[in-house]
VOKOL-718530 format. One record per residue: z, y, x of N, C-alpha, C in turn. Coordinates in pm, 1 decimal, padded with zeros to 6 digits, always signed. Example, Ala and Ser with C-alpha at 12.3 -4.5 7.8 and 13.67 -1.06 7.14 Angstrom:
residues 2
       n_w       n_v       n_u      ca_w      ca_v      ca_u       c_w       c_v       c_u
  +00780.0  -00569.0  +01319.0  +00780.0  -00450.0  +01230.0  +00780.0  -00330.0  +01320.0
  +00708.0  -00225.0  +01285.0  +00714.0  -00106.0  +01367.0  +00787.0  +00003.0  +01290.0
//
This chain:
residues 181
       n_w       n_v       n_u      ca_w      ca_v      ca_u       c_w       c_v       c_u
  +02688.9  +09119.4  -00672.2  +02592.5  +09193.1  -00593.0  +02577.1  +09333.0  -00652.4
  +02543.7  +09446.0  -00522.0  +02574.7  +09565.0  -00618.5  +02420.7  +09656.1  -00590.1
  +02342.5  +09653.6  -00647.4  +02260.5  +09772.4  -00752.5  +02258.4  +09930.6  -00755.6
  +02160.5  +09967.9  -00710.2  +02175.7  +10147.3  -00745.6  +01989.6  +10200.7  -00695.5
  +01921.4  +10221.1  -00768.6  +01825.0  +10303.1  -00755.0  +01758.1  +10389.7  -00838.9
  +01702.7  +10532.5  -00802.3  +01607.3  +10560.6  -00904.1  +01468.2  +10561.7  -00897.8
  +01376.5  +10554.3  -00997.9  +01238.2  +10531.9  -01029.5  +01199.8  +10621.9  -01105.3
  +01109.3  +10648.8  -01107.4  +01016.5  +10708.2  -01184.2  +00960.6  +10641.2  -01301.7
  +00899.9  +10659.3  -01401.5  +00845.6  +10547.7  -01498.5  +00714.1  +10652.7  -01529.0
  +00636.7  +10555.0  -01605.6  +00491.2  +10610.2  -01635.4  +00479.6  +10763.6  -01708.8
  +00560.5  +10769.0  -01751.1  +00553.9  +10877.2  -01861.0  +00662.8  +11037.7  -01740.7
  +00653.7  +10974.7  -01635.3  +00730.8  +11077.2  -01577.9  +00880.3  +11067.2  -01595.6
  +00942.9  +11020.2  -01700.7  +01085.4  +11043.9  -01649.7  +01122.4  +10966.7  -01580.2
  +01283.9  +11013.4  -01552.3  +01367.5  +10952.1  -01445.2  +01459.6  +10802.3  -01504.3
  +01454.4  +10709.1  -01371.9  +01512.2  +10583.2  -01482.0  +01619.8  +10504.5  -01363.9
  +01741.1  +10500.3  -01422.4  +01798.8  +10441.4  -01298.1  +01826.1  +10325.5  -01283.1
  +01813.9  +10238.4  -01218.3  +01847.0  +10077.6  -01176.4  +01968.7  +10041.7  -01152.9
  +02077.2  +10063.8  -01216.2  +02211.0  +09993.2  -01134.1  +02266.2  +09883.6  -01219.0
  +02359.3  +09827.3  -01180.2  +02496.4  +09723.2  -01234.3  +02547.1  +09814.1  -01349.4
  +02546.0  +09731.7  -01438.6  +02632.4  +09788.8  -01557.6  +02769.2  +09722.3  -01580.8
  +02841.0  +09783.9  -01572.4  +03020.8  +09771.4  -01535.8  +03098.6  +09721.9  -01677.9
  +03207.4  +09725.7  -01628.7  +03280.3  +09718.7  -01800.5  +03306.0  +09787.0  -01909.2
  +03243.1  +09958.7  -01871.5  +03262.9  +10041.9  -01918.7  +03144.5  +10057.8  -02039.2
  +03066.3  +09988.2  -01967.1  +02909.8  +09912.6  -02020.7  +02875.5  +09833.0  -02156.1
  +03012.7  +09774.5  -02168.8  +03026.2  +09640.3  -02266.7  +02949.3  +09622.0  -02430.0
  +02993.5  +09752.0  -02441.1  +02939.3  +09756.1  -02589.1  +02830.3  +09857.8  -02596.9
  +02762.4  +09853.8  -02526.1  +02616.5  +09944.1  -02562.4  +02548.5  +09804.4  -02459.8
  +02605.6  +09744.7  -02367.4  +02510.6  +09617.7  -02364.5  +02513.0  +09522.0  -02448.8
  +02628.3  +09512.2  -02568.7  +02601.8  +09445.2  -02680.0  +02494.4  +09472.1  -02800.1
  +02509.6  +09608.6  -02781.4  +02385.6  +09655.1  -02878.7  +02285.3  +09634.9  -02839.7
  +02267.8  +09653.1  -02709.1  +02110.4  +09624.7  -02654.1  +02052.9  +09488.0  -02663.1
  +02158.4  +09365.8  -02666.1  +02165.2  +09221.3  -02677.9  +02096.0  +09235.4  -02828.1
  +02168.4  +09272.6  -02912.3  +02134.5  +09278.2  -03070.1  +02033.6  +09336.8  -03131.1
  +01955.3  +09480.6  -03033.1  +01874.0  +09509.5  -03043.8  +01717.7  +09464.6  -03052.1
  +01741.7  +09416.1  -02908.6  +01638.5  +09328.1  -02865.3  +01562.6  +09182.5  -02910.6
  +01673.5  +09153.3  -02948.9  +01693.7  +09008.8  -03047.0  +01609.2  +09014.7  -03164.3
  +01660.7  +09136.3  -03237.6  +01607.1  +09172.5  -03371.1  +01410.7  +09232.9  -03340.8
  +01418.0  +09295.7  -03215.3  +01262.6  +09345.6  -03205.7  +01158.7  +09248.3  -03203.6
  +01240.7  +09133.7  -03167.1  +01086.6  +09042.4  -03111.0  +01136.0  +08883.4  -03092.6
  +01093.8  +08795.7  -03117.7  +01073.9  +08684.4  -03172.5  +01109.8  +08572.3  -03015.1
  +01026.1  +08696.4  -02935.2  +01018.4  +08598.2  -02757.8  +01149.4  +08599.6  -02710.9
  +01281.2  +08605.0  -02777.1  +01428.7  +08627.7  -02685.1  +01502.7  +08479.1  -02747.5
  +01540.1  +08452.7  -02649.7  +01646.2  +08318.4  -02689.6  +01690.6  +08290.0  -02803.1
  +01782.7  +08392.5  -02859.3  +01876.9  +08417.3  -02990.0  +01881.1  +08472.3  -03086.0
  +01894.2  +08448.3  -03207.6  +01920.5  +08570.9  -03306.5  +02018.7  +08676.3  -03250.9
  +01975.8  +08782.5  -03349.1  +02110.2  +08904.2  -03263.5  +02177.9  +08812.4  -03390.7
  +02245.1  +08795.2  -03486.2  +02363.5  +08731.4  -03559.8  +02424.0  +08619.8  -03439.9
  +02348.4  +08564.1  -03372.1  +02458.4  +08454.1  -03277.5  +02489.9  +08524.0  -03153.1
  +02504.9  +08638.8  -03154.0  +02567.4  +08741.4  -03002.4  +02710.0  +08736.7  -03084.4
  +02800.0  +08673.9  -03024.3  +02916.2  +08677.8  -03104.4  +03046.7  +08730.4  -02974.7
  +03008.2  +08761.5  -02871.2  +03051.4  +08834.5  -02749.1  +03147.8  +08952.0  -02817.1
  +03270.6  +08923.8  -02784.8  +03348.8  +09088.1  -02827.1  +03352.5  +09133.4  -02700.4
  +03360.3  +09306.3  -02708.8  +03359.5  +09409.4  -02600.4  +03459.2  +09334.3  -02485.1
  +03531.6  +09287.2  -02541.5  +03637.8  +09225.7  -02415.2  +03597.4  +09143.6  -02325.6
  +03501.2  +09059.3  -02373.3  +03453.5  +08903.3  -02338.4  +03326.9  +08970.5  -02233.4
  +03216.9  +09092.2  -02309.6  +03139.3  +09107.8  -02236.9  +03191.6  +09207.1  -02141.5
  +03273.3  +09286.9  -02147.5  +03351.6  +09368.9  -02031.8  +03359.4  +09279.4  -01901.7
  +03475.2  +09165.2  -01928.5  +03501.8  +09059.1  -01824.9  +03407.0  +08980.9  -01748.5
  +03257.2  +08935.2  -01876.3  +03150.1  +08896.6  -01805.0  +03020.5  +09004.0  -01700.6
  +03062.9  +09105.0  -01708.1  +03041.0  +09221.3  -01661.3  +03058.9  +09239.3  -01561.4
  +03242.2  +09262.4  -01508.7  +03314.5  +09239.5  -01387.1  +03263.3  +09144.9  -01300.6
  +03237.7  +08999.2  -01353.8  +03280.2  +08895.1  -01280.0  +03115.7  +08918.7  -01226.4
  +02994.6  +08961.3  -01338.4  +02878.0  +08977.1  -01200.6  +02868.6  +09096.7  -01137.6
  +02961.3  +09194.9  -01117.1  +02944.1  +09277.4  -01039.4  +02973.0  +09297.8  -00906.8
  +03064.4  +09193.6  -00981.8  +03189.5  +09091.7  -00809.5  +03106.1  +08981.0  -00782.5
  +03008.1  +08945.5  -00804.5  +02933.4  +08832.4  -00772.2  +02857.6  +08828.4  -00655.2
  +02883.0  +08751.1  -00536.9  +02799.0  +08740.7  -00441.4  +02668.7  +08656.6  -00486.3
  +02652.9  +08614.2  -00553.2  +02519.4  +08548.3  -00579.2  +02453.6  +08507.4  -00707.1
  +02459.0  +08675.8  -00823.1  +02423.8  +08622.2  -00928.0  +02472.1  +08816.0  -00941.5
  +02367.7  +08880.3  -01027.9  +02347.8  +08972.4  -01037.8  +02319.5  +09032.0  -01187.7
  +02345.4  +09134.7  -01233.4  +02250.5  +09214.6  -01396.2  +02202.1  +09361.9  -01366.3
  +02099.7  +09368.4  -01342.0  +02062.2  +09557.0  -01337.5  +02021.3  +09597.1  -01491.9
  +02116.1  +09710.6  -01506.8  +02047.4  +09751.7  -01625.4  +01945.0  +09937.8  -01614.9
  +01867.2  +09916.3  -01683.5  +01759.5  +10035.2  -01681.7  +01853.7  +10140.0  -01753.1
  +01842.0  +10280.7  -01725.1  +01924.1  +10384.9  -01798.3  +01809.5  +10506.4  -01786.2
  +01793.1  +10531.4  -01891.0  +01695.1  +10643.8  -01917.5  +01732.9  +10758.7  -01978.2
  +01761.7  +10908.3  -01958.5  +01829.7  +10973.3  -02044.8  +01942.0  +10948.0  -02072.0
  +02021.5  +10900.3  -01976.7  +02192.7  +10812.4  -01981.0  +02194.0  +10672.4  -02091.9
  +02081.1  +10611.8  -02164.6  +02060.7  +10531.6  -02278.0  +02026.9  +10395.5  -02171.7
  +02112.5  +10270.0  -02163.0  +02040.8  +10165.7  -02142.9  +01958.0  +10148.4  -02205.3
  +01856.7  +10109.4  -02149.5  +01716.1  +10062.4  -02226.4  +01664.3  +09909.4  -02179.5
  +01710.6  +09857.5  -02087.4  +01661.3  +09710.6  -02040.4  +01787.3  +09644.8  -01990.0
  +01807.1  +09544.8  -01959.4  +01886.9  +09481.0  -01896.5  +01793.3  +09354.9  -01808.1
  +01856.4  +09272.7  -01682.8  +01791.9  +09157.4  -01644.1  +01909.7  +09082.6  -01551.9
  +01860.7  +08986.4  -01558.1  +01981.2  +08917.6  -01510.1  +01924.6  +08783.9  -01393.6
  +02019.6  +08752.5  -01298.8  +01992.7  +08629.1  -01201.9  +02144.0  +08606.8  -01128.3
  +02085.8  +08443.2  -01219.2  +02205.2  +08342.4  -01174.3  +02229.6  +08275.7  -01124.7
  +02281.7  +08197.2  -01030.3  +02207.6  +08072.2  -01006.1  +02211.8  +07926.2  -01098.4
  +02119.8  +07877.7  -01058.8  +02112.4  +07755.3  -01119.8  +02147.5  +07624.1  -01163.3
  +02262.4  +07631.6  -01011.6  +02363.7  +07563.4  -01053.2  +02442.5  +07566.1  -00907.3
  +02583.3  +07548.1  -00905.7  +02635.2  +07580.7  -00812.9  +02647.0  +07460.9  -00673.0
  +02589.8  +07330.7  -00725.2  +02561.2  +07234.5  -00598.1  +02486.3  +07250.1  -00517.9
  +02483.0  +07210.0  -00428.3  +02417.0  +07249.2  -00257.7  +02279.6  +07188.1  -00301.1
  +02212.4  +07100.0  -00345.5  +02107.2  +07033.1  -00407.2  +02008.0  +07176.8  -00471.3
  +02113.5  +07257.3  -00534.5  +02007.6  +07350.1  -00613.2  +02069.0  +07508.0  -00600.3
  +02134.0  +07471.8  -00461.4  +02168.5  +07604.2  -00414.1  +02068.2  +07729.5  -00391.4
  +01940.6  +07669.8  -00378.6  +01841.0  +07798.9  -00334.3  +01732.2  +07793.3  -00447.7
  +01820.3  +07778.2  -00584.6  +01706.1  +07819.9  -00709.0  +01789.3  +07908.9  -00797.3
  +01748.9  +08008.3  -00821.8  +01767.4  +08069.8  -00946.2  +01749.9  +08102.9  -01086.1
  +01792.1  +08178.7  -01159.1  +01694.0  +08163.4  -01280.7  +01724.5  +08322.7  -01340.9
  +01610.5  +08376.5  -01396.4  +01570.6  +08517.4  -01462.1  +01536.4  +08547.6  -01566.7
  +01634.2  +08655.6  -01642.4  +01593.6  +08682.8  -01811.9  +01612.9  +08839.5  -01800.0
  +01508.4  +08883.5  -01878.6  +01503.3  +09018.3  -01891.3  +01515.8  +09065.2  -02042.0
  +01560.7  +09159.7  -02067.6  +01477.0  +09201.3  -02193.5  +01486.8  +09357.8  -02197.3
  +01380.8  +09436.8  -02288.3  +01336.2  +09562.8  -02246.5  +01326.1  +09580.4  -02417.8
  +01409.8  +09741.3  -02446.8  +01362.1  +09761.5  -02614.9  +01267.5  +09809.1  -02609.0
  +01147.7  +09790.1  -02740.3  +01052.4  +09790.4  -02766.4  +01018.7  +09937.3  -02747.3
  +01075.5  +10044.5  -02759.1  +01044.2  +10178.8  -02748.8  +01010.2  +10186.9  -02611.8
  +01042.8  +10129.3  -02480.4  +01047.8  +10135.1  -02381.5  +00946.2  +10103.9  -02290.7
  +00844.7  +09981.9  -02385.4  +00740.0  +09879.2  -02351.9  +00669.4  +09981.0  -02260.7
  +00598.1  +09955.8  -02174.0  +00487.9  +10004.6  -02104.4  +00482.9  +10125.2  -01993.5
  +00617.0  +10131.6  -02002.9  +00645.3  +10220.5  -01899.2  +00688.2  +10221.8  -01784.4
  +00652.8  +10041.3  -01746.5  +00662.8  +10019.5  -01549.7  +00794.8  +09984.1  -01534.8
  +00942.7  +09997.7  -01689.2  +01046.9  +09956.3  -01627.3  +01052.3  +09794.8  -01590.8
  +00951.2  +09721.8  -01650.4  +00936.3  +09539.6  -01596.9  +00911.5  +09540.6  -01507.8
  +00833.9  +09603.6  -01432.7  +00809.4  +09619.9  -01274.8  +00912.8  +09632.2  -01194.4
  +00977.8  +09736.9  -01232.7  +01090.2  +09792.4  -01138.6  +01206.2  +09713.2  -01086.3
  +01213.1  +09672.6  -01287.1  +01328.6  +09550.8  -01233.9  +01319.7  +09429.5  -01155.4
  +01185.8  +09362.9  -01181.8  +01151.4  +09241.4  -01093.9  +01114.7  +09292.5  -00956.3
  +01077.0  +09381.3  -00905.3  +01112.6  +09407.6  -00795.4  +01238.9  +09400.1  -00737.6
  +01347.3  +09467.3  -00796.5  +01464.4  +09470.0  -00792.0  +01540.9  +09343.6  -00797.7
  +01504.1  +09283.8  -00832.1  +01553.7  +09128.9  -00875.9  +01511.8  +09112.3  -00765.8
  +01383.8  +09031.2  -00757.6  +01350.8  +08988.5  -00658.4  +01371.3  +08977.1  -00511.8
  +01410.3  +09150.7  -00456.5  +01511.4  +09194.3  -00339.9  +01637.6  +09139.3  -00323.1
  +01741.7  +09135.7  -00439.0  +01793.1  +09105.5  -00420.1  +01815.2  +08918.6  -00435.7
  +01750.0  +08899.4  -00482.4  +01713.9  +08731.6  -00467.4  +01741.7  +08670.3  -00341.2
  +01585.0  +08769.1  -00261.6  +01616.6  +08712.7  -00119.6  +01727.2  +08790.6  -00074.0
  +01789.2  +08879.8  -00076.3  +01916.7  +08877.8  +00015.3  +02076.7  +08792.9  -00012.3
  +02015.3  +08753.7  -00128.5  +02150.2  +08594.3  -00168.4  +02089.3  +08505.1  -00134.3
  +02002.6  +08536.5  -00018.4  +01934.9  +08357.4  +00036.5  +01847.9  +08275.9  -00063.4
  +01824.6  +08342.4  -00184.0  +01771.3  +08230.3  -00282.6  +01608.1  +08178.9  -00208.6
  +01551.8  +08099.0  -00227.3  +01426.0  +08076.7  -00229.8  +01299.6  +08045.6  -00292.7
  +01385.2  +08033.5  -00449.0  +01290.6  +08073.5  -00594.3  +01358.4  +08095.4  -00703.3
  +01291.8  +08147.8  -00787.9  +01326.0  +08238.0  -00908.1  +01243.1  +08129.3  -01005.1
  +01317.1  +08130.4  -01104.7  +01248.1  +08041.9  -01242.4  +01317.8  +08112.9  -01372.0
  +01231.1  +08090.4  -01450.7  +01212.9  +08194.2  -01612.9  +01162.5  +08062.2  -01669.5
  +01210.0  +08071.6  -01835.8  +01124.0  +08029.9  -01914.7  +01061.2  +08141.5  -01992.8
  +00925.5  +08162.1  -02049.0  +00864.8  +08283.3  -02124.5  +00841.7  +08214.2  -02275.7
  +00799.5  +08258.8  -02413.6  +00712.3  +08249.0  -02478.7  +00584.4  +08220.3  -02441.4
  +00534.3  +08095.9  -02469.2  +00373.5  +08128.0  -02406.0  +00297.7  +08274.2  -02506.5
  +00316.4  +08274.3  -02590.1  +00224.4  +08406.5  -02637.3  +00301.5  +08544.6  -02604.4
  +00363.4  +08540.8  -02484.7  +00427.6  +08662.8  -02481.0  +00323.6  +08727.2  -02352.8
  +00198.9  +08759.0  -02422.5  +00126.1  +08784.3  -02265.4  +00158.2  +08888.7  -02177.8
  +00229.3  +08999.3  -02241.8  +00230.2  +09109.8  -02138.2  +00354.3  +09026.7  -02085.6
  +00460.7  +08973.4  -02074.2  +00558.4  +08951.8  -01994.7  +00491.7  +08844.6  -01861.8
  +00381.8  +08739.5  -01919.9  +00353.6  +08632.8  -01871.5  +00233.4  +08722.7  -01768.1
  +00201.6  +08816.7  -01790.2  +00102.3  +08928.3  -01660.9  +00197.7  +09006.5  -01568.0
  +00340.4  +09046.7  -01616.1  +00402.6  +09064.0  -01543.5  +00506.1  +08996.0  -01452.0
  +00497.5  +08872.1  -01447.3  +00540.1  +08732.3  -01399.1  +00445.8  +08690.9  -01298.3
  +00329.8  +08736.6  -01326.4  +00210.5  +08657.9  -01264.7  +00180.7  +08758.5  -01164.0
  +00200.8  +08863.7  -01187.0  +00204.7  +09026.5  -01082.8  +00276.1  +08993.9  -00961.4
  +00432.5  +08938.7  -00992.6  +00537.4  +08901.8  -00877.9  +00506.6  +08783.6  -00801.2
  +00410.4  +08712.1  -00857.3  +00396.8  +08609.2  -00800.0  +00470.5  +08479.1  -00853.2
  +00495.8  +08467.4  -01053.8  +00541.2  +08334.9  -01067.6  +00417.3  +08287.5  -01086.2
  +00418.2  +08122.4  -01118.6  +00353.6  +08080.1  -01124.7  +00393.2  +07941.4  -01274.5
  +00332.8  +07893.3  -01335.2  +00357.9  +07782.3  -01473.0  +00335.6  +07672.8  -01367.7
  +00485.6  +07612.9  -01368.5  +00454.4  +07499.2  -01341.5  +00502.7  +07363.8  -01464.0
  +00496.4  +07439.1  -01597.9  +00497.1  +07312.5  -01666.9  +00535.9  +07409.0  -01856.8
  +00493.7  +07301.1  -01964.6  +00478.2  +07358.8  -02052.7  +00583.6  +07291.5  -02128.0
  +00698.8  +07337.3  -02261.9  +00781.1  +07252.8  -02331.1  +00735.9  +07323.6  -02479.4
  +00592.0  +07235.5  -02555.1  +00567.4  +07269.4  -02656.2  +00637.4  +07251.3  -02766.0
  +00761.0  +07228.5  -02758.3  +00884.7  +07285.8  -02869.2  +00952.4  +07300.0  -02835.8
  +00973.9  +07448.5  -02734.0  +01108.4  +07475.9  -02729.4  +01238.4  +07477.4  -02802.0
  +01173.9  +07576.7  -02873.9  +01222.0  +07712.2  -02962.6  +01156.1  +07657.7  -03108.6
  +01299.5  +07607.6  -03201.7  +01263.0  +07535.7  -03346.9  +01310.1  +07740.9  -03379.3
  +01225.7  +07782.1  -03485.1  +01240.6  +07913.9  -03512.4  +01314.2  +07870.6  -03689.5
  +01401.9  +07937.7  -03703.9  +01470.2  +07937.0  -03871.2  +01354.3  +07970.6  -03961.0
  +01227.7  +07971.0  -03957.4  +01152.3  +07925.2  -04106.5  +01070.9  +07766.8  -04051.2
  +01126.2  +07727.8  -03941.4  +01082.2  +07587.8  -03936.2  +00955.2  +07599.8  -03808.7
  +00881.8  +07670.4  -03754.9  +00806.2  +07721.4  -03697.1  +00841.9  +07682.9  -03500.2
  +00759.6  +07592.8  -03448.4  +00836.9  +07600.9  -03288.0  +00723.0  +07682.7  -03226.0
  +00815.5  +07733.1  -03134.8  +00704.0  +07824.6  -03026.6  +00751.3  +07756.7  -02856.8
  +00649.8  +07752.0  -02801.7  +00589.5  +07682.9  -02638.4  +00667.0  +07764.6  -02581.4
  +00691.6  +07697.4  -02429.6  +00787.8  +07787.2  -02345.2  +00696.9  +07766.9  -02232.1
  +00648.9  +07863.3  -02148.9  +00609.6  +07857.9  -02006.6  +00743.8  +07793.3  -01931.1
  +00760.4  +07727.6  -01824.5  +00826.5  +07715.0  -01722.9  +00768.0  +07772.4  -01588.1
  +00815.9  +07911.4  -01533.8  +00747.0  +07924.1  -01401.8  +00835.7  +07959.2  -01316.4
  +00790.6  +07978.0  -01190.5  +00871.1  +07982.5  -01056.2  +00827.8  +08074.9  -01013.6
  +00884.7  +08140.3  -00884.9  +00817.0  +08244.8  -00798.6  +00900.4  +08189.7  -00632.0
  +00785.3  +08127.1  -00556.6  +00864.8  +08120.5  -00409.3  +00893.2  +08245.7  -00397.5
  +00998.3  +08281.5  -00289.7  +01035.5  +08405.1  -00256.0  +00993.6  +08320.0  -00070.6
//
């Protein structure tokens, strides 16, 4: 699915919304590694991004060529600064009209309306791949993400109080929510 807009962000500059290509590969690896390292609420350590430029080039292509599974990345000052992604959920007719959504935004970036933009953006294009809901898992203590979830209209429909075993031994809760489209 293919991507292209610009926005405005809080602070006045200009921020653009498109597909990030193969040309993309390794500054969306950094941003993977970046992000990882800022904050505690992302899936992975940046040490287990073990993706070479080649691997994420190709995984790049294949969603840009994707009729039903998408990545917009935020570009500010020509600098990706966010990435987000929607996949589907699984490719049987059973769970053909669910999706699923991960964002992540570097911390320098926080508060400047690009979470908005993109879940809008997502979301559009959601419904025009026919989907009919969107599902995320969050951090439960990740409140600004879990206000901007709740903005679009997801909703918690269920809690997995150990997700996430953290390497000093530590688990953190996962929201499960949805958003009908």
């Amino acid at each position: 699915m293919r991507f292209h807009q610009q926005v405005q962000l809080k602070n006045g500059k200009t921020c653009i919304l498109r597909n990030p290509n193969g040309e993309d590969a390794q500054e969306i690896l950094q941003h993977m590694i970046l992000t990882s390292e800022e904050t505690e609420n992302m899936l992975r350590y940046s040490d287990e991004i073990k993706m070479t430029e080649t691997e994420e080039r190709t995984y790049l292509s294949d969603m840009e060529s994707s009729s039903d599974a998408i990545m917009i990345s935020a570009v500010v000052d020509g600098k990706i600064v966010a990435t987000a992604g929607l996949t589907p959920i699984s490719k049987f007719k059973k769970c053909r009209h669910r999706a699923e959504f991960g964002i992540s935004i570097q911390k320098e970036y926080w508060g400047l309306g690009i979470g908005s933009h993109i879940m809008a953006a997502i979301l559009e294009t959601a419904r025009q791949a026919d989907y009919e809901q969107v599902e995320l898992e969050v951090v439960t203590d990740n409140k600004c993400a879990i206000a901007l979830y709740e903005k679009f209209g997801f909703k918690t429909f269920g809690t997995n109080q150990k997700a996430f075993r953290c390497r000093d031994g530590q688990y953190q809760a996962l929201h499960l929510m949805s958003c009908r489209l």
